[in-house]
C-alpha positions as CSV (number, residue, x, y, z in Angstrom):
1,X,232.9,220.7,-99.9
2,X,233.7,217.6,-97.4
3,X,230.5,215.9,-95.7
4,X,231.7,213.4,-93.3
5,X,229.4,211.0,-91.4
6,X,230.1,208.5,-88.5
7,X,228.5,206.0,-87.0
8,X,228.7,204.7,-83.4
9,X,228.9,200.9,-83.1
10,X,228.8,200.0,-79.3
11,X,232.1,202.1,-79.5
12,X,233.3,201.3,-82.7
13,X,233.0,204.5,-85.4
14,X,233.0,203.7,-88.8
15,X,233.1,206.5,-91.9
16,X,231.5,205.2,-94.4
17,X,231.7,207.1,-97.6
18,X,228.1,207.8,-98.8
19,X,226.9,207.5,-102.2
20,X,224.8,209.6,-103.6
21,X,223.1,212.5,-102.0
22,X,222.6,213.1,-98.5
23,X,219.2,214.6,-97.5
24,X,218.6,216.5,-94.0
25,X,215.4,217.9,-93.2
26,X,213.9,219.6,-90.4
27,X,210.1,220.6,-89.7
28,X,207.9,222.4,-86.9
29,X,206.8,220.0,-84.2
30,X,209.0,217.4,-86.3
31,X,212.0,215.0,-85.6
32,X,215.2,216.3,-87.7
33,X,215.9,213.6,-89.9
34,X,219.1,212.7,-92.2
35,X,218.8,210.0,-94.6
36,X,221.8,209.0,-96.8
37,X,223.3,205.6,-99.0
38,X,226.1,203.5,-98.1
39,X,227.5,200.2,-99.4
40,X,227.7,197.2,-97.0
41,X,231.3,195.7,-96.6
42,X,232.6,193.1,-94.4
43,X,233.7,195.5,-92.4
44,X,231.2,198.3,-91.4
45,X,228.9,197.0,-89.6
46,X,225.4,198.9,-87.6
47,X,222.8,198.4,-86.2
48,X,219.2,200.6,-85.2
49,X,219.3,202.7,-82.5
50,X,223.6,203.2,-83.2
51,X,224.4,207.0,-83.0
52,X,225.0,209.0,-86.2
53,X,226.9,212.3,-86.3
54,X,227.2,214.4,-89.7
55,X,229.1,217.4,-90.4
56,X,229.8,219.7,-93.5
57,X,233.3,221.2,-93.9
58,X,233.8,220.2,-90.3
59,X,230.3,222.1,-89.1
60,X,227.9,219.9,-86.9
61,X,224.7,219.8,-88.4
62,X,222.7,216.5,-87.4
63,X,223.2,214.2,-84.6
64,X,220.9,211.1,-84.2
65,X,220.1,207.8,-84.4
66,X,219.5,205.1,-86.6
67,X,215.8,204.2,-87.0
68,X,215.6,202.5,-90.2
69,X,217.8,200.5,-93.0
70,X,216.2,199.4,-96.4
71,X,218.4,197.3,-98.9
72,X,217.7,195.6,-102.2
73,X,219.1,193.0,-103.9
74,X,222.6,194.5,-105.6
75,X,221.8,197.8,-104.2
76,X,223.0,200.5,-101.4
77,X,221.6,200.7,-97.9
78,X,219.3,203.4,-97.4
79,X,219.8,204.7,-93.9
80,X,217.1,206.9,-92.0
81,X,218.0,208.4,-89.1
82,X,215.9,210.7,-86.6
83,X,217.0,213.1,-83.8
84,X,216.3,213.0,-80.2
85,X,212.7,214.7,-81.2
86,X,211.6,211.2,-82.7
87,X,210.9,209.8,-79.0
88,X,208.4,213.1,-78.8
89,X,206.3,210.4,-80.8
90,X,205.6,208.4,-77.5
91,X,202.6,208.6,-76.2
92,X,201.6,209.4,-72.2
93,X,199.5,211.3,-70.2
94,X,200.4,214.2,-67.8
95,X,198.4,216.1,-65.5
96,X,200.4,219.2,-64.8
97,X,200.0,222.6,-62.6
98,X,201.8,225.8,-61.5
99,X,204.3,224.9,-64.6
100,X,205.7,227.1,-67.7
101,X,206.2,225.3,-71.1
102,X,209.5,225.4,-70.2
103,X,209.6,223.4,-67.3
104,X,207.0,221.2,-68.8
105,X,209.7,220.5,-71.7
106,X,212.5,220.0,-69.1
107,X,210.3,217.4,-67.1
108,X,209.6,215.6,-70.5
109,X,213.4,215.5,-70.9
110,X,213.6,214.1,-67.5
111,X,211.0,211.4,-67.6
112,X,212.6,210.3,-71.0
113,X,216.3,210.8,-70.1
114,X,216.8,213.3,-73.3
115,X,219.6,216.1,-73.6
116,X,218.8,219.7,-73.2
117,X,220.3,222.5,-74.2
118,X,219.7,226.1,-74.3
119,X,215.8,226.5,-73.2
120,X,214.5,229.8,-72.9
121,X,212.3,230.5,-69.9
122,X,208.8,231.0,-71.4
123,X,207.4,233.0,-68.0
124,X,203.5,232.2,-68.7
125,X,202.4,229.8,-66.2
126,X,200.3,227.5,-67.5
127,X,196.3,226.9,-66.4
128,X,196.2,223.3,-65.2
129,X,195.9,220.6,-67.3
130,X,195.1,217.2,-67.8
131,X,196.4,215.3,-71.0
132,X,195.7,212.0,-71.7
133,X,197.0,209.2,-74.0
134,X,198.4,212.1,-76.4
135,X,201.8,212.1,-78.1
136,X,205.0,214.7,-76.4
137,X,204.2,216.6,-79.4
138,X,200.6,217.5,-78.9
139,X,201.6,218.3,-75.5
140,X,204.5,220.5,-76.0
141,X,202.2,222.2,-79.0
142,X,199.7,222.8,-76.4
143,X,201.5,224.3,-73.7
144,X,203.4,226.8,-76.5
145,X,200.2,227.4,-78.3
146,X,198.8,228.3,-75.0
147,X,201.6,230.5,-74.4
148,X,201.7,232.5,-77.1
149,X,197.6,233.0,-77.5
150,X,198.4,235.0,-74.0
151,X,201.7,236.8,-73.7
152,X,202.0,237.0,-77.7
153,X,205.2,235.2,-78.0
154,X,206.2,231.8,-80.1
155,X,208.9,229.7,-79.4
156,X,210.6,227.2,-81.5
157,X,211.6,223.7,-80.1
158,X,214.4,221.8,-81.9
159,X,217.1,219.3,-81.2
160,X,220.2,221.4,-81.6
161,X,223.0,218.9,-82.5
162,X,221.8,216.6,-79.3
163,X,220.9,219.3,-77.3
164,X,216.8,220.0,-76.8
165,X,216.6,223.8,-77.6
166,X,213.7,226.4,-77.0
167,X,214.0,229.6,-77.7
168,X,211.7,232.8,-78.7
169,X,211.0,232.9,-82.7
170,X,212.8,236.8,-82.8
171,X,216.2,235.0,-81.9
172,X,215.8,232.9,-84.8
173,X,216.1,235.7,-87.3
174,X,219.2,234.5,-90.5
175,X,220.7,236.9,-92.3
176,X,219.4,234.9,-95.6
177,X,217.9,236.7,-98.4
178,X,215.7,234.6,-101.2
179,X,213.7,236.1,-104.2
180,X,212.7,234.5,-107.6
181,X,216.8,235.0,-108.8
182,X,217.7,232.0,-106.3
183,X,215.0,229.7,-106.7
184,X,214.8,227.7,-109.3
185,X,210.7,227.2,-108.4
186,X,208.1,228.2,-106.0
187,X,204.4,227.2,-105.5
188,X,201.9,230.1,-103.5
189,X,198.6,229.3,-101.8
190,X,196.4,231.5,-99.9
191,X,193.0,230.2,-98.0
192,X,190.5,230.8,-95.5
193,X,189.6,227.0,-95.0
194,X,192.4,226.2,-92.7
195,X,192.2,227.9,-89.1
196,X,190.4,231.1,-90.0
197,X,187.9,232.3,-88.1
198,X,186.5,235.7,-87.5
199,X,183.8,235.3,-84.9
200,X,184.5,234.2,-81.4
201,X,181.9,232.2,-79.2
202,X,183.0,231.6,-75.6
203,X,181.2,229.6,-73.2
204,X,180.8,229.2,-69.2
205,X,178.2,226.5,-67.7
206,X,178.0,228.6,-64.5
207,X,176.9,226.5,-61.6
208,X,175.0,228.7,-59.5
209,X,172.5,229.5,-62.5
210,X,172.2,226.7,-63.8
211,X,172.7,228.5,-66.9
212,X,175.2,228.5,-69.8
213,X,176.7,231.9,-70.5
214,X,177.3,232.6,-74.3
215,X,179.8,235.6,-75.4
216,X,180.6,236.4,-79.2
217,X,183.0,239.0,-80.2
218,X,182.7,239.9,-84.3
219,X,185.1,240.9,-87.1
220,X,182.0,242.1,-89.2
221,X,184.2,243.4,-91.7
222,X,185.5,240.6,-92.0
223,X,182.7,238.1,-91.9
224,X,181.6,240.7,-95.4
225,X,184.3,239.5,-97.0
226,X,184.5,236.2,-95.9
227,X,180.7,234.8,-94.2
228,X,180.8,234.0,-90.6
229,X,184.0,231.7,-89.5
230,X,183.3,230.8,-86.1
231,X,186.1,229.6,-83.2
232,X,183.9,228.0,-80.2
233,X,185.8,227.5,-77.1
234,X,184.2,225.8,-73.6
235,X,185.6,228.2,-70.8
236,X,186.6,226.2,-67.6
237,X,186.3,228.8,-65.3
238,X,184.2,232.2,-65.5
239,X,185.9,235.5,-66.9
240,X,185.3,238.8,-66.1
241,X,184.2,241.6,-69.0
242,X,187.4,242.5,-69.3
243,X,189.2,239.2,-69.2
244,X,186.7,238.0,-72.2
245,X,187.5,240.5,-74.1
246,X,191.4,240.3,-73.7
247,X,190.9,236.9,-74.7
248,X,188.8,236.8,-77.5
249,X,191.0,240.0,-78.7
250,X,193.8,237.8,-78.7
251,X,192.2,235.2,-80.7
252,X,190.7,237.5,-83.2
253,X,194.2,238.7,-83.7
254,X,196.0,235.0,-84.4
255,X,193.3,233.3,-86.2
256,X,191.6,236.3,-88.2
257,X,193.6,236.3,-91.4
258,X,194.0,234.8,-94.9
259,X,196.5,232.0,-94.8
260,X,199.2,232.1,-97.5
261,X,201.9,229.5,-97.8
262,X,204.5,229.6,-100.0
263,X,207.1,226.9,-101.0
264,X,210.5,227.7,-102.7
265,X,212.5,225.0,-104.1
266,X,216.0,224.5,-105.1
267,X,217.7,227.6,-103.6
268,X,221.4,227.6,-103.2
269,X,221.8,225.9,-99.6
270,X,222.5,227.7,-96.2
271,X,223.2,225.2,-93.2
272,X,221.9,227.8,-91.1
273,X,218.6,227.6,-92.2
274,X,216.2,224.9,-90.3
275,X,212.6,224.6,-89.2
276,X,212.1,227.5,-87.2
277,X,214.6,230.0,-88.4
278,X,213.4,233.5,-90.1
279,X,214.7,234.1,-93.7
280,X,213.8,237.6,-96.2
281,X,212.1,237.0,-98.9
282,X,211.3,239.0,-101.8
283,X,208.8,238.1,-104.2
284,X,206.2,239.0,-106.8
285,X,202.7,236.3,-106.3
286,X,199.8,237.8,-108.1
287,X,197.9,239.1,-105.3
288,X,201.0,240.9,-103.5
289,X,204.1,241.7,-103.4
290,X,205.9,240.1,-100.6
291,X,208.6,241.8,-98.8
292,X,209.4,240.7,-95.2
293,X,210.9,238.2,-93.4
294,X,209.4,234.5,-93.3
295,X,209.4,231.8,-91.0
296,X,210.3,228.6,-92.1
297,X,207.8,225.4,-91.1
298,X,210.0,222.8,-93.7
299,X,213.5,222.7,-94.9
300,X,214.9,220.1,-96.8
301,X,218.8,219.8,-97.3
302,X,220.3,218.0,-100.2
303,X,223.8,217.8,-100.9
304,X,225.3,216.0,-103.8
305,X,228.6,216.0,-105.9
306,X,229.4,219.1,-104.2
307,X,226.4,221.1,-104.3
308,X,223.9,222.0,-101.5
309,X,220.0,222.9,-102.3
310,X,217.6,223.8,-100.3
311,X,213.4,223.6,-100.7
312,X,212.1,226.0,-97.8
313,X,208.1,225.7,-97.1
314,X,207.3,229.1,-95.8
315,X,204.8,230.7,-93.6
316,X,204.1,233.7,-91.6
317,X,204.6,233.8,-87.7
318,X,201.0,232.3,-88.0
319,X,201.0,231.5,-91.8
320,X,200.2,234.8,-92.9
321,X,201.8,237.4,-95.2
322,X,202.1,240.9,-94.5
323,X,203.7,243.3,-97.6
């Protein structure tokens, strides 16, 4: 197994041999990241900001930049590097209308002179919105939030190899099967303290009456179970019946459910798998057996003398389970 990395020098590519183990990880509304150790010569020579390519038996994996070096007396340089989603990290303000997370992405791209790739057209047009002093993250993970609480769809945004990709979370279904045979350990949580909620309060000041109209919309089943986990939201603009209900439906559905996470660690490694991709896990945690596919929110890459592992943190399409 050959992993080669290169380093762009104002033009000048040097190969430095890394000592070692190289780590590459990827996470949800997260820069891709590679961090590896080389020795200093009097040759090689780089700088932050230089461009860093690595490949695996001749396979592109990570292309990025140099962000950070960290050297100790008698000892290695440890190099971090980020992907283009590191300058997500800037912060700005946009006041956008009549747009689709899509072309909000490819505007960001614009403004920032980033490479994009193969962005899927997410069709939901946006309500209008004003953000202010918050990072390109929180942005994108507000326009994609907002469109899949209303057309029911996620998308996952990652820097494919240079290139700013979007696309829906079906296409990013591997052909990767993991159980308790190829991991070598696993930790399981489930909780209702994180995003749960099973009683919906939406609110309109309407202007005419003077008056602020209050609708709730129960999971009383639920709410047995559980007590009363409320979700307030501040309506903009006054809904019909219908529309309410539609909407608080919709939120019922995403945010009333047990979250589980589950991390598996040390599993024989799979380039294909990244932050976003779909995996089938089978698995045996107490209070169910687990069966299905899994999306994956962290992957971390490690290869050394030969070997590639792989610790996948693992959630639902919302962080739930479903056997």
């Amino acid at each position: 197994m050959e992993n080669k990395i290169y380093i762009n020098h104002r033009g000048t590519i040097f190969n430095p041999e890394p000592i070692e183990e190289i780590q590459w990880s990827t996470r949800l509304y997260g820069a891709g990241e590679l961090k590896f150790k080389v020795l200093k010569d009097n040759v090689m020579d780089f700088k932050e900001g230089d461009q860093v390519t690595f490949y695996r038996n001749n396979v592109p994996i990570f292309k990025g930049y140099v962000f950070s070096k960290e050297r100790h007396k008698n000892s290695p340089i440890t190099v971090l590097c980020y992907d283009q989603l590191r300058y997500f990290k800037n912060k700005d303000t946009y006041t956008y209308s009549n747009i689709t997370a899509s072309g909000l992405l490819k505007m960001i791209a614009s403004d920032y002179n980033l490479t994009t790739g193969d962005i899927a057209n997410t069709a939901y047009v946006l309500p209008p919105r004003i953000e202010d002093n918050s990072t390109l993250f929180d942005i994108m993970y507000n326009a994609l939030e907002s469109t899949e609480k209303y057309n029911r769809q996620k998308y996952v945004l990652y820097d494919d190899f240079g290139q700013l990709t979007l696309k829906p979370y079906e296409d990013m279904l591997l052909p990767v099967w993991v159980d308790e045979s190829t991991a070598e350990e696993y930790d399981y949580t489930s909780t209702i303290d994180d995003e749960t909620y099973n009683r919906i309060k939406l609110a309109y000041d309407n202007g005419d009456s003077g008056q602020r109209e209050v609708h709730v919309f129960n999971d009383t089943l639920n709410q047995s179970k559980w007590g009363t986990l409320q979700y307030y939201e501040k309506l903009d603009k006054a809904l019909s019946a219908a529309d309410l209900k539609v909407k608080a439906d919709a939120l019922l559905k995403y945010y009333n459910l047990k979250k589980r996470e589950l991390t598996i660690k040390s599993v024989f490694g799979d380039i294909r798998v990244r932050a976003g991709t779909l995996v089938s896990v089978g698995m045996r945690l107490g209070d169910m057996d687990l069966s299905n596919y899994m999306g994956v929110e962290k992957a971390k890459h490690t290869f050394s003398d030969g070997i590639h592992t792989m610790d996948l943190y693992l959630a639902g399409v919302r962080g739930e389970f479903h056997a």
